[in-house]
Backbone as a ProteinNet text record, in pm:
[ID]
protein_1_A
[PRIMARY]
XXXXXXXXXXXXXXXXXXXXXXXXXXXXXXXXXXXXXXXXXXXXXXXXXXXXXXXXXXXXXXXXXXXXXXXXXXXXXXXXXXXXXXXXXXXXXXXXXXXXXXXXXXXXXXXXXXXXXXXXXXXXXXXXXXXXXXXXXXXX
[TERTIARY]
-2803.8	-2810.8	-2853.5	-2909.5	-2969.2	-2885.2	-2893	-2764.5	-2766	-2893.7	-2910.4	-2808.7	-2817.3	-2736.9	-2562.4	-2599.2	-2424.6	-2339.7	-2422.4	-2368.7	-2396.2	-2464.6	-2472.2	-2350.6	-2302.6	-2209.9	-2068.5	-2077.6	-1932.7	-1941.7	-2011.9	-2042.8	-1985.9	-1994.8	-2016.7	-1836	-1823.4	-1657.6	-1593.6	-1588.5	-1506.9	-1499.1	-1583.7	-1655.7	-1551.1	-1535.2	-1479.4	-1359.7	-1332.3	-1157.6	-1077.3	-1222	-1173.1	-1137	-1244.5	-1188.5	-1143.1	-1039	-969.3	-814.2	-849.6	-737.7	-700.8	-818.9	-796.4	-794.2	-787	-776.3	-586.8	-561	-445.7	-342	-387.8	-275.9	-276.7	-416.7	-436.9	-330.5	-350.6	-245	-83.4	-52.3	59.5	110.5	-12	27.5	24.3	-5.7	13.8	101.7	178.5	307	397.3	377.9	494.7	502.9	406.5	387.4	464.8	401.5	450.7	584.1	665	837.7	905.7	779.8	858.8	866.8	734.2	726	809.2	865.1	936.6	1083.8	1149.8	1236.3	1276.9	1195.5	1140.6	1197.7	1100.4	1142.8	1272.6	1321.8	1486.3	1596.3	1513.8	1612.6	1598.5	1448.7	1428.5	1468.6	1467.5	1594.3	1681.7	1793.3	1937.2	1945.9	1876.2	1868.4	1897.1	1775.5	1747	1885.2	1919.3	2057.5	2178.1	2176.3	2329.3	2263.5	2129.3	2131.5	2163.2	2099.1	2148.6	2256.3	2341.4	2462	2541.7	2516.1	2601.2	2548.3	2433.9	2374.8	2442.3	2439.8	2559.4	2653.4	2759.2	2874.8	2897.5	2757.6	2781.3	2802.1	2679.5	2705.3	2785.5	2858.6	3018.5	3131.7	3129.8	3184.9	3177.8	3069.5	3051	3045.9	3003.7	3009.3	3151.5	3197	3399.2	3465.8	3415.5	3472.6	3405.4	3370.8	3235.2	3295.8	3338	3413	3552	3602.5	3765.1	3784.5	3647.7	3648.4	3633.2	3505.3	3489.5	3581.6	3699.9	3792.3	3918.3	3945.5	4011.6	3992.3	3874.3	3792.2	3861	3825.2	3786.9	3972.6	4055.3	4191.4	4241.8	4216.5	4242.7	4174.7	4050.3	4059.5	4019.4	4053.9	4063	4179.9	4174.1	4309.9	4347.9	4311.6	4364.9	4437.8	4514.1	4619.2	4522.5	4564.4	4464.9	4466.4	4587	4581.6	4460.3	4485.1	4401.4	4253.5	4231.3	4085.2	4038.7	4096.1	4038.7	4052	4108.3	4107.8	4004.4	3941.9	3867	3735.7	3686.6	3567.3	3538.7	3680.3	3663.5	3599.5	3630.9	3593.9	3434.7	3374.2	3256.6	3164.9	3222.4	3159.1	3127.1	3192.9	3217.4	3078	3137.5	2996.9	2877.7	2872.8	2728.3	2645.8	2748	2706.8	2655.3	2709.9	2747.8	2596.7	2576.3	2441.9	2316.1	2313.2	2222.1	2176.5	2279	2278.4	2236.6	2244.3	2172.1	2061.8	2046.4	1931.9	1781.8	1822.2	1756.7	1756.4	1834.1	1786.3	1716.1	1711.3	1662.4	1507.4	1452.2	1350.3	1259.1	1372.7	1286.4	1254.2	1311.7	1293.3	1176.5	1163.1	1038.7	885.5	940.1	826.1	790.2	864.9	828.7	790.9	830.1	757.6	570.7	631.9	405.3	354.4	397.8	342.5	253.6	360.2	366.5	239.8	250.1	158.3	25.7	-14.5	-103.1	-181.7	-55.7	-104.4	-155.4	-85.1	-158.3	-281.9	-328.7	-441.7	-557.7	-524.5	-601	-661.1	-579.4	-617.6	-691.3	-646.3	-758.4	-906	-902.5	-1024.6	-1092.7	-1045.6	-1133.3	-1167.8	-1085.4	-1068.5	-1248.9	-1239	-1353.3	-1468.6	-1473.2	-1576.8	-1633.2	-1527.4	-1618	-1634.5	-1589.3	-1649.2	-1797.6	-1786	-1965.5	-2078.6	-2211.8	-2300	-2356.3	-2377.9	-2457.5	-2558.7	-2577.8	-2654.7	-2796.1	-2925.7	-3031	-2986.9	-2933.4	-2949.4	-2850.9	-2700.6	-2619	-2735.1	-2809.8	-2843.3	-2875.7	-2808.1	-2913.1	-2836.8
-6074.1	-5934.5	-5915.4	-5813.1	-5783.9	-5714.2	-5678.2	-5610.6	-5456.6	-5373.1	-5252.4	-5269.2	-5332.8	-5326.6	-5356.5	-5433.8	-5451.6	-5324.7	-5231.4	-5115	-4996.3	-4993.2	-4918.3	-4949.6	-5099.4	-5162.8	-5113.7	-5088.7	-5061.2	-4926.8	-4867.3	-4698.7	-4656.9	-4699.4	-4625.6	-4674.2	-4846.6	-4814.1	-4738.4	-4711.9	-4667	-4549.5	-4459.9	-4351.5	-4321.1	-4429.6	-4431.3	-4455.5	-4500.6	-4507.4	-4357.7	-4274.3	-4164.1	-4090.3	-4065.6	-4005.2	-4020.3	-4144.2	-4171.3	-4146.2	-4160.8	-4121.5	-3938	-3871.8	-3749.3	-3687.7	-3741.7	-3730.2	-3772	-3861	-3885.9	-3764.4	-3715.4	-3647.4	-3510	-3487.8	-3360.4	-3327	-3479.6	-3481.2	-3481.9	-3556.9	-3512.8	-3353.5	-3302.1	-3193	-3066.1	-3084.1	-3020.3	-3047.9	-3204.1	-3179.6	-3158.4	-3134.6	-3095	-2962.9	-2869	-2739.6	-2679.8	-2790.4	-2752.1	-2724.6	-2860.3	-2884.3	-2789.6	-2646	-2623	-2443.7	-2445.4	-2334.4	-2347.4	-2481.7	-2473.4	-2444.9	-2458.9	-2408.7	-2243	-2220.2	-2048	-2008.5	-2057.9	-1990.4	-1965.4	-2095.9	-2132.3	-2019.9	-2037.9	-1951.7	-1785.2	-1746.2	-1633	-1562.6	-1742.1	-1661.9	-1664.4	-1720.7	-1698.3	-1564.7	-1530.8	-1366.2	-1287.9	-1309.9	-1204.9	-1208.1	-1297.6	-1347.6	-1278.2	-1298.6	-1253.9	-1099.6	-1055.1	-874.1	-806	-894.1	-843.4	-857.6	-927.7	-937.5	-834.1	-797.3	-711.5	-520.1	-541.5	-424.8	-413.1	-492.2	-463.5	-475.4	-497	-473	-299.7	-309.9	-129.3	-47.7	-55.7	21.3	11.4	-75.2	-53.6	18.8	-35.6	44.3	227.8	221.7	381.5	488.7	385.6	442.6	493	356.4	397.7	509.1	508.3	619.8	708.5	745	870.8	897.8	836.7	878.3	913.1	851.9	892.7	1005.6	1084.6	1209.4	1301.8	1248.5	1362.5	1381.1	1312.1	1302.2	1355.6	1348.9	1404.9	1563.7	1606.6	1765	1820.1	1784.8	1829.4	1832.5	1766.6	1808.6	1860.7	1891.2	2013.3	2136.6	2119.2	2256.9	2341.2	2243.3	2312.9	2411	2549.1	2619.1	2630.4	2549.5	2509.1	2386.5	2363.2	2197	2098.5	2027.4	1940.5	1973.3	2022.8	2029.1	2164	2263.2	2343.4	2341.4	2263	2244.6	2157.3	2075.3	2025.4	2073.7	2127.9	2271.1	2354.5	2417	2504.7	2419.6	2287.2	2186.5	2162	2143.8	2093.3	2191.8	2343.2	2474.8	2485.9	2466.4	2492	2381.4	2273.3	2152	2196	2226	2285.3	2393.7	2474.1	2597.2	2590.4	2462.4	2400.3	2350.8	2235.1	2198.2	2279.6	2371.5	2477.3	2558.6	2637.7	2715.4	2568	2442.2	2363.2	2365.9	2335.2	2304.7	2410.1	2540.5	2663.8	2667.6	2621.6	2619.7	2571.1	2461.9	2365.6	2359.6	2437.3	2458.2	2617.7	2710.8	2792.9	2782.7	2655	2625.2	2518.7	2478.6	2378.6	2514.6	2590	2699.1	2755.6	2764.2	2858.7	2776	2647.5	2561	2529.7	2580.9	2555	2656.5	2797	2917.1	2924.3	2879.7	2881.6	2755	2644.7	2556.6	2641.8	2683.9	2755	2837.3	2935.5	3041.3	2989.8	2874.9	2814	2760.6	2717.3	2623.5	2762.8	2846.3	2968.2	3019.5	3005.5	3069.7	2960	2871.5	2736.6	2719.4	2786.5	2772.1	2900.7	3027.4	3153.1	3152	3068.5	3038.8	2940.4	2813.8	2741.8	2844.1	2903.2	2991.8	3073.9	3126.5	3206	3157	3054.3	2962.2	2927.2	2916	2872.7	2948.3	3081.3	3208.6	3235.8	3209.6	3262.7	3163.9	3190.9	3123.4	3074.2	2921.2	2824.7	2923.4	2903	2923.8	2846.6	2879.7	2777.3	2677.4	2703.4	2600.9	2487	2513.3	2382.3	2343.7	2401.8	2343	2180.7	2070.5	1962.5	1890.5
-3465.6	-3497.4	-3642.1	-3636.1	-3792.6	-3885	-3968.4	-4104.5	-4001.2	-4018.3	-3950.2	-3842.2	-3748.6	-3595.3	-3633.8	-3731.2	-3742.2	-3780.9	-3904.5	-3927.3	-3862.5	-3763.7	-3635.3	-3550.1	-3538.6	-3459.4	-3505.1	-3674.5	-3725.3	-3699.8	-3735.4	-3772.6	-3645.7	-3523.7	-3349.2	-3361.5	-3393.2	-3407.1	-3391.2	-3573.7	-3632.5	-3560.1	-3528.4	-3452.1	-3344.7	-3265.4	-3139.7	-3189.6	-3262.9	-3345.4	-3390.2	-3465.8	-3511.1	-3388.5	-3261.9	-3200.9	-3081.7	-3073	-2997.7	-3050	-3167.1	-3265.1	-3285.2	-3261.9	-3251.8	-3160.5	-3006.2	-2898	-2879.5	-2905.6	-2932.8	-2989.7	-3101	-3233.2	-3098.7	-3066	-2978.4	-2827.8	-2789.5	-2702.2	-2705.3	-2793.5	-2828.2	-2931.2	-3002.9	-3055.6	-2907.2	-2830.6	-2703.9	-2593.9	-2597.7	-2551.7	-2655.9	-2737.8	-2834.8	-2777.5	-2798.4	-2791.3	-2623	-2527.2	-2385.1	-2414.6	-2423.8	-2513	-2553.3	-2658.7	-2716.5	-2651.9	-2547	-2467.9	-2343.3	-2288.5	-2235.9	-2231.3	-2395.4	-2411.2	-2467.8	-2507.1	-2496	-2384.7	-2278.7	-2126	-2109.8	-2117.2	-2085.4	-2111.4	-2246.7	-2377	-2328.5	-2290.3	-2224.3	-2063.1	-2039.5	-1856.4	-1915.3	-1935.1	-2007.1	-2042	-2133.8	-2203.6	-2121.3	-2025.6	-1967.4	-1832.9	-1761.5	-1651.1	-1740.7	-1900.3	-1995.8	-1995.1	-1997.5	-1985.2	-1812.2	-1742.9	-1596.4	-1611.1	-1598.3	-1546.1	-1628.6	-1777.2	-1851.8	-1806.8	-1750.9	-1726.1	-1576.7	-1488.1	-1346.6	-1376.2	-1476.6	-1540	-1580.6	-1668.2	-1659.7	-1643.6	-1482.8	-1411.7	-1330.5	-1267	-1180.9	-1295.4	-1396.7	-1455.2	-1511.1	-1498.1	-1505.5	-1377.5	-1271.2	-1105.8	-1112.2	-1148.2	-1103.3	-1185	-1303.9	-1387.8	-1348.3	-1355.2	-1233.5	-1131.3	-1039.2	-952.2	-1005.7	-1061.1	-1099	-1191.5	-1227.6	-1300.6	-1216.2	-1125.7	-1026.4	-909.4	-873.7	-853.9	-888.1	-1000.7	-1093.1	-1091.2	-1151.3	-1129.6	-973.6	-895.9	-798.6	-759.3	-778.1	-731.5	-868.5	-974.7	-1058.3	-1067.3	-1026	-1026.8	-882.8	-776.1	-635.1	-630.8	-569.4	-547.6	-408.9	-306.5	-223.6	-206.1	-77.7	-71.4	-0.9	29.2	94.3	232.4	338.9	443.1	473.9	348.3	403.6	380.1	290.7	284.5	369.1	445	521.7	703.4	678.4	745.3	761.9	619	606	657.1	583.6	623.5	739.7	810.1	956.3	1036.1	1060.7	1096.8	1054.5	922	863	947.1	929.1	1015.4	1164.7	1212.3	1379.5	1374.5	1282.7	1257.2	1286.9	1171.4	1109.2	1256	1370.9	1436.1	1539.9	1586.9	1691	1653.6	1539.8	1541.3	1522.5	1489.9	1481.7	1611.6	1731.8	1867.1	1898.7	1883.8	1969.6	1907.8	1779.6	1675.4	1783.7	1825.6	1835.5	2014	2101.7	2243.9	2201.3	2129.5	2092.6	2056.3	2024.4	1982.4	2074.3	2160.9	2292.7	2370.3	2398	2466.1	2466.5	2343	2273.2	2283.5	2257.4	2276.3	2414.2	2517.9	2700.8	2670.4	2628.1	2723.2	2664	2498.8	2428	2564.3	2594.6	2673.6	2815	2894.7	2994	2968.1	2844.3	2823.8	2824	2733	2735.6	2846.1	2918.9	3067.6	3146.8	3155	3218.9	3161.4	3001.5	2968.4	2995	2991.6	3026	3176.9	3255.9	3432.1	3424.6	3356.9	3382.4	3298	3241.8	3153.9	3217.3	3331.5	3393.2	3529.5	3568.2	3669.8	3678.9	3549.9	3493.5	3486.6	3449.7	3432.4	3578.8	3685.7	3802.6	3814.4	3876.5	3921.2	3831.7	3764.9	3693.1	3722.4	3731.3	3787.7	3645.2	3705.5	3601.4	3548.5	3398.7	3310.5	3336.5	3273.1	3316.7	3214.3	3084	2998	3051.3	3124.8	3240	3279.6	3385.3	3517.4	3469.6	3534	3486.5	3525.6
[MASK]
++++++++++++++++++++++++++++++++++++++++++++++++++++++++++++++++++++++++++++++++++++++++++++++++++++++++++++++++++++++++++++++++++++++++++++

């Protein structure tokens, strides 16, 4: 080999040294990085599992006091007893059901007799139609 080829020979080396060497630092400066995004995550479910769980803590706790106010309200400042208000509900309930039920055969009713009407305007209108003589523009 000649001087030229030998320092072509070192030059391509070293070459392949540098960047095998910087292929290297690259790879490990990117599992470092994975390492350190993976504990992020970690650190970020935790967070987020310690905010759910304190946020459904919350709210059972505020449901229940919510109820035990509106609870509270509602047998102070009712001026009836309990037997009679449920008394009075039970009667209103009965009511409610009683005009729904006539409500509602009141309205099947109504919807047979438009049927009916229809079915009758429907037979005097084909009715009509035969009785009249084809047009020239039918004939065909």
């Amino acid at each position: 080999m000649t001087v030229e080829q030998d320092a072509i020979t070192e030059i391509a080396r070293r070459f392949a040294e540098s960047i095998h060497a910087e292929r290297t630092a690259t790879i490990e400066a990117l599992a470092a990085e994975r390492e350190a995004a993976q504990r992020l995550l970690a650190a970020l479910r935790r967070e987020h599992e310690r905010q759910t769980a304190s946020a459904a803590g919350a709210f059972v706790a505020g449901l229940l006091i919510g109820a035990a106010l509106g609870v509270a309200a509602v047998a102070l400042l009712n001026p009836r007893s309990g037997p009679d208000l449920r008394q009075i509900l039970a009667a209103r309930a009965g009511v409610t059901r009683r005009s729904f039920a006539e409500r509602l055969r009141a309205a099947i009713a109504a919807g047979q007799r438009a049927a009916a009407e229809r079915e009758q305007e429907l037979w005097r209108e084909y009715r009509k139609r035969l009785s009249e003589p084809p047009s020239p523009d039918q004939s065909s």
